[in-house]
C-alpha positions, 0 to 999 in steps of 0.5 A: 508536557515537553514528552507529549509534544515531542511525541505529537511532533513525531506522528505529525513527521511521521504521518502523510498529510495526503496519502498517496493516489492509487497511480500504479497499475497491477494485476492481483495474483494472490490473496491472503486475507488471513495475513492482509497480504496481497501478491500483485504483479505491478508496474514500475512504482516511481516512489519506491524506486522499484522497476516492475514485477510481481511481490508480496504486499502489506495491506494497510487496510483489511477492508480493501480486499472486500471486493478484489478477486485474482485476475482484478487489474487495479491502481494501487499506492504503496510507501514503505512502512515499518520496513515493510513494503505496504499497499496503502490506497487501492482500487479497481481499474477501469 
């Protein structure tokens, strides 16, 4: 029992009670649906203490690419996850 709720207190530290809002603005140059990867050239992303550039991402989600096309400007939310910088909420911009 003490085993299951330690591991029920981890998730809950470990797990965001509210993901973060697509806040950061980009522009997708590259998609890799067959490794859920997204390369976005991106503004500076204030969580991540990252100035702005272009990279590779994670996606959390493989349904979130349903719909993105390079040259789409987007506002994304990304957290480092696993060591590995992730796209974790995104959508078109306006």
């Amino acid at each position: 029992m003490k085993r299951l709720l330690f591991a029920l207190a981890a998730f809950a530290l470990a797990t965001p009670l509210f993901a973060q809002a697509p806040d950061v603005a980009g522009e997708v140059t590259k998609i890799d649906r067959s490794q859920n990867r997204l390369t976005l050239r991106h503004a500076e992303i204030k969580s991540l203490d990252m100035p702005p550039m272009t990279m590779v991402f994670r996606v959390r989600d493989p349904k979130a690419l349903e719909g993105l096309a390079v040259g789409d400007k987007v506002r994304f939310a990304a957290e480092k996850l696993d060591g590995n910088y992730t796209v974790t909420a995104i959508q078109k911009a306006n």
